[in-house]
FIPANU-263404 format. One record per residue (C-alpha): x, y, z. Coordinates in Angstrom, 2 decimals. Layout:
      xx      yy      zz
       X       Y       Z
...
//
This chain:
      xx      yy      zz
   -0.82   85.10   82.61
   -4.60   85.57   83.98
   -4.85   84.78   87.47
   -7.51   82.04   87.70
   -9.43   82.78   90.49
  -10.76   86.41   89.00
  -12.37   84.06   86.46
  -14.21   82.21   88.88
  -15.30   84.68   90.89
  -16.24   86.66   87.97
  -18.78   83.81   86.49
  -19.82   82.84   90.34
  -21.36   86.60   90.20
  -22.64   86.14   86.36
  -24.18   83.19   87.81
  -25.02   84.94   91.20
  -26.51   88.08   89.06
  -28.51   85.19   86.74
  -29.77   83.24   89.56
  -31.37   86.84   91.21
  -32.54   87.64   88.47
  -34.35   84.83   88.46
  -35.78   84.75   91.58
  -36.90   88.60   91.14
  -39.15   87.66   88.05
  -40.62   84.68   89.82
  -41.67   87.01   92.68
  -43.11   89.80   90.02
  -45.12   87.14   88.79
  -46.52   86.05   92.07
  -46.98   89.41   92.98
  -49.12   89.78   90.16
  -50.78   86.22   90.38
  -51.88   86.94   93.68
  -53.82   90.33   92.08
  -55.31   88.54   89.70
  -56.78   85.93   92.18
  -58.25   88.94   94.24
  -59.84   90.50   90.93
  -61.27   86.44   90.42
  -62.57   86.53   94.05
  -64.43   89.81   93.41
  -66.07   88.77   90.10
  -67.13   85.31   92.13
  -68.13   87.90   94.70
  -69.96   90.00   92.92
  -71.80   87.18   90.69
  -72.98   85.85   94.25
  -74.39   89.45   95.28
  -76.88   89.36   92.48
  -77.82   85.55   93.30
  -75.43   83.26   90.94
  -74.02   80.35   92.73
  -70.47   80.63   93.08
  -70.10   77.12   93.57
  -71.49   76.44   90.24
  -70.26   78.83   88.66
  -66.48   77.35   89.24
  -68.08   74.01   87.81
  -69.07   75.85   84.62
  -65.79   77.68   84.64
  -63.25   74.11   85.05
  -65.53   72.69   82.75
  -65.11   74.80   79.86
  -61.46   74.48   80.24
  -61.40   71.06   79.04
  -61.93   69.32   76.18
  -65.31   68.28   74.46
  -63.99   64.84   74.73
  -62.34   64.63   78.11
  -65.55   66.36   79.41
  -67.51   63.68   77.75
  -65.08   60.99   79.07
  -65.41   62.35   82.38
  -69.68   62.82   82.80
  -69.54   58.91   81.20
  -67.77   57.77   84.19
  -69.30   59.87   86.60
  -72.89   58.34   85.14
  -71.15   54.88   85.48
  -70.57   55.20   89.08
  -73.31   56.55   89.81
  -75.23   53.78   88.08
  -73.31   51.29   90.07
  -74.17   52.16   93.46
  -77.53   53.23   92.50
  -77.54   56.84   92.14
  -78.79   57.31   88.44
//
């Protein structure tokens, strides 16, 4: 007869070697996440050298991200408000 506690321990380590495994991917990917966001930073920062305005630029860039409609949606209620406290 199999002693039961050599089972155990042998899936606590499966599920010790799973769960690191996990962890180690989630850190490569942050790793690389966080190079991406410098290469973003030096586009921006480069776009502002020759006179773009970074600022608006990340307003172009969020709003291409979202749908024609939602986009619509959105610049209706933003006119809306602005209407109402006399802005427009």
């Amino acid at each position: 007869m199999a002693d039961g506690s050599a089972s155990v321990e042998g899936a606590t380590t499966i599920a010790a070697d799973r769960l690191r495994s996990f962890i180690e991917r989630v850190e490569r990917l942050e790793e690389d996440k966080a190079a991406v966001m410098n290469d973003i930073k030096e586009v921006y920062a480069e776009a502002k050298g020759e006179g773009y305005d970074v600022k608006t630029l990340r307003q172009v860039v969020k709003i291409r991200k979202m749908e024609k409609a939602d986009r619509q949606e959105q610049e209706a209620l933003l006119d809306l408000y602005l209407s109402a406290i006399g802005e427009a």
